[in-house]
C-alpha positions as a printed Julia matrix, in Angstrom:
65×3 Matrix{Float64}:
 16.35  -38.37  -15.98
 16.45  -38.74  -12.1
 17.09  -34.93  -10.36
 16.37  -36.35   -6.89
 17.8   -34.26   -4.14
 20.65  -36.47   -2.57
 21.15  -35.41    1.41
 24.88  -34.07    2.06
 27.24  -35.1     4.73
 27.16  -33.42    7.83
 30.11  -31.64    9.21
 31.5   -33.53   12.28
 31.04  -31.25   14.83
 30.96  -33.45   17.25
 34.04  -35.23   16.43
 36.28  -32.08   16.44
 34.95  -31.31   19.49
 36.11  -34.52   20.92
 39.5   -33.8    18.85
 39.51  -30.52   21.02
 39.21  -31.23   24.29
 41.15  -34.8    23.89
 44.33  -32.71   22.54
 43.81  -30.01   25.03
 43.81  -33.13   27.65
 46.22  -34.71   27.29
 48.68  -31.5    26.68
 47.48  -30.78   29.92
 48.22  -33.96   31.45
 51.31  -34.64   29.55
 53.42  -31.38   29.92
 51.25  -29.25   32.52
 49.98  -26.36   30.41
 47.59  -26.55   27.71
 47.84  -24.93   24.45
 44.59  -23.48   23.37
 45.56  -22.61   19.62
 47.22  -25.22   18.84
 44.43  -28.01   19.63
 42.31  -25.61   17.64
 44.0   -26.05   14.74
 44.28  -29.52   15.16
 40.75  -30.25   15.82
 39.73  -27.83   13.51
 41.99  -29.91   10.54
 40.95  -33.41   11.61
 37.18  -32.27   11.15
 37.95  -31.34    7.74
 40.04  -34.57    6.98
 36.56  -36.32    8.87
 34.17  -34.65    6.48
 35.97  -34.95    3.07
 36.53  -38.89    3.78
 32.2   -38.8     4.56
 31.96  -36.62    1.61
 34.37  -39.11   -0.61
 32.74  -42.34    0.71
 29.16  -41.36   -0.03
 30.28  -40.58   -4.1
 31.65  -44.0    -3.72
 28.69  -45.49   -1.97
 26.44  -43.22   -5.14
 28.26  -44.62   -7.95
 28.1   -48.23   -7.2
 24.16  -47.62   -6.77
């Protein structure tokens, strides 16, 4: 039996930050005004797409092992 400890994913902070202020920017450049929540909520859902496609590849990558 192998119980080695297998490193998670981290969360892509990094990436919805970059979501973030690239929704915020162009908002801002396309219509004038920026909308604050709404970028949020965007960034804050393509982080979580980001991290459950890491999560899903590494079981893929694990099983093939």
């Amino acid at each position: 039996m192998n119980s080695l400890a297998v490193p998670s994913e981290p969360f892509p902070i990094s990436e919805g930050v970059g979501l973030f202020v690239g929704i915020v920017a162009w908002d801002l450049l396309s219509a004038g005004e920026m909308n604050l929540l709404q970028a949020a909520l965007a960034a804050a859902v393509g982080s979580l797409a980001w991290y459950a496609f890491r999560c899903w590849r590494a079981r893929v990558r694990g099983k093939r092992r």
